[in-house]
C-alpha angles and dihedrals in degrees: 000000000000121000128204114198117175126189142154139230119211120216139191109198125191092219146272119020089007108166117202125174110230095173094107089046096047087038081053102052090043079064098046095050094051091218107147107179117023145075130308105200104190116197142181116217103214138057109246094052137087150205121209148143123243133150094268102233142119103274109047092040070071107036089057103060087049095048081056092054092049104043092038109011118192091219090080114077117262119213083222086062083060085061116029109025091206101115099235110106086110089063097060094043091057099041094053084051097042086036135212100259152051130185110205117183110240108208113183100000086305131114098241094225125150118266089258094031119110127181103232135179122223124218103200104161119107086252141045111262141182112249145194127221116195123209128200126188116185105176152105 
């Protein structure tokens, strides 16, 4: 018989480009939830935020901030910036692109993710912000 469990994660991040591994939360609520074969959506409500995956060291946490600057700097004007004059057009640009959300298969009660494969959350807002993470366990 299917199953739907829903729960949220609560973040504080320290700003832009912020990295946080969420793989043991969302690990944790696939437990809780006793789900054993399904689907974990993962989504970040907001929409300067984002969920992807990314081998969680060192060097890519800082090879991907600088792949952002480079692909969509902060430094070229944003029509959003003639509207809002918060400095963050940069941010929305590079959320739509990265995107909210990520489905990972769950086998045996378990997230089915690469050995070197962790679930993280972007901040990608200028500020550090409080943010919501949305799980979603459909399942039996």
């Amino acid at each position: 018989m299917p199953v739907n469990y829903y729960e949220e994660i609560n973040l504080k991040t320290s700003g832009e480009v912020d990295i946080i591994d969420i793989t043991g939360m969302v690990q944790a609520i696939v437990e809780r939830s006793g789900i054993k074969n399904g689907i974990a959506l993962v989504f970040v409500i907001g929409s300067t935020g984002a969920i992807t995956t990314i081998e969680y060291e060192p060097g890519l946490k800082k090879d991907l901030p600088e792949a952002l600057e480079r692909l969509f700097p902060r430094s070229i004007p944003y029509e959003h910036e003639k509207t809002w004059h918060d400095g963050n057009g940069h941010s929305h640009i590079r959320a739509s692109f990265l995107k909210p959300d990520l489905s990972v298969p769950v086998v045996d009660g378990k997230l089915v993710l690469g050995t070197w494969q962790q679930i993280v959350f972007v901040e990608l807002d200028v500020r550090p912000r409080h943010r919501r993470v949305a799980v979603q366990l459909v399942g039996e």
